[in-house]
C-alpha positions in Angstrom: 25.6 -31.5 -38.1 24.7 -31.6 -34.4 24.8 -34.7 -32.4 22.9 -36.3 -29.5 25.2 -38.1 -27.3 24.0 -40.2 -24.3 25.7 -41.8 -21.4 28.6 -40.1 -21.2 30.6 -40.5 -18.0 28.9 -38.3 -14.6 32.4 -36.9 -14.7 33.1 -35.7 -18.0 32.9 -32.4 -18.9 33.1 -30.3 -22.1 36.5 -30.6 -22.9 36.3 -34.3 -22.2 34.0 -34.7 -25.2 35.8 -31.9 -27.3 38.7 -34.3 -27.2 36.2 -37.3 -28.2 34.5 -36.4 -31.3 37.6 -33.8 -32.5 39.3 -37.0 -33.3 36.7 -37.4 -36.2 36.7 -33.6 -37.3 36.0 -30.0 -36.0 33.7 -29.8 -33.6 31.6 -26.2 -33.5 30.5 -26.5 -30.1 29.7 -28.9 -27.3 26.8 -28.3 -24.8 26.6 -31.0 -21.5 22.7 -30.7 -19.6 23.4 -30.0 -15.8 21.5 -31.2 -13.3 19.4 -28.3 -11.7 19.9 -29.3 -7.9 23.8 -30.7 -8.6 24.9 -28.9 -11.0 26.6 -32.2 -12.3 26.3 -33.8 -15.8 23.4 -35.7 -16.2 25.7 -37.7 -18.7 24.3 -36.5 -22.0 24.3 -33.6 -24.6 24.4 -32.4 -27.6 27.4 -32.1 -30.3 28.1 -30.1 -33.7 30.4 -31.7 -35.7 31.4 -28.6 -38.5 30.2 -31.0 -41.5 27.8 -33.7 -42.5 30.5 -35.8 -43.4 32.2 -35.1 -40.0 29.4 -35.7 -38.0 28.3 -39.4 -39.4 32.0 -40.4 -39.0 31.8 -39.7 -35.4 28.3 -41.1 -35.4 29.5 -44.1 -37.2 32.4 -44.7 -34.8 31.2 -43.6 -31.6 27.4 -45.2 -31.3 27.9 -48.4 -28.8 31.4 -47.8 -28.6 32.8 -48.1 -24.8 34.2 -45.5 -22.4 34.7 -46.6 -18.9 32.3 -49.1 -19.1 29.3 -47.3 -20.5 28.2 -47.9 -23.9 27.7 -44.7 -25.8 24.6 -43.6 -28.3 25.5 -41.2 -30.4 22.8 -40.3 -33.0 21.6 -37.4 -35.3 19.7 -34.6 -32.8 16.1 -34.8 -34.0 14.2 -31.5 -34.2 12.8 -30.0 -31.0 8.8 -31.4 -30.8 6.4 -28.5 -30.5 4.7 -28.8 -27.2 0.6 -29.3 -27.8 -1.5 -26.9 -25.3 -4.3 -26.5 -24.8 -5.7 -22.8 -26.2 -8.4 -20.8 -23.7 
């Protein structure tokens, strides 16, 4: 089940959240987006939790919890939106 998770801490890095959500289960892989110009977080991501179950206990648990003072959201990634264009 892959995750969205949104403001994380600037500082955290993949391990950071690795630790997080493999407290509710395996988690597959983590990917943090960079900022271009930075290269720092931009204090979100995306999660995969190894099963269903897995992945809505960490949902469950982690959506609006607290970590150094930000309130996490934590929800199911919704499918990428195809991009409308215009045809020539």
């Amino acid at each position: 089940m892959k995750l969205y998770v949104g403001n994380l801490p600037f500082h955290y890095v993949e391990n950071d959240v690795q630790e997080l959500f493999g407290q509710y289960g395996s988690v597959v892989s983590v990917s943090l987006i960079l900022d271009r110009d930075t290269g720092r977080t931009r204090g979100f991501g995306f999660v995969e939790m190894g099963t269903r179950g897995e992945g809505h206990k960490a949902m469950e648990t982690l959506n609006g919890s607290t970590i150094e003072h930000r309130k996490l959201v934590v929800n199911e990634q919704q499918p990428k939106k195809k991009m409308g264009g215009r045809r020539r």
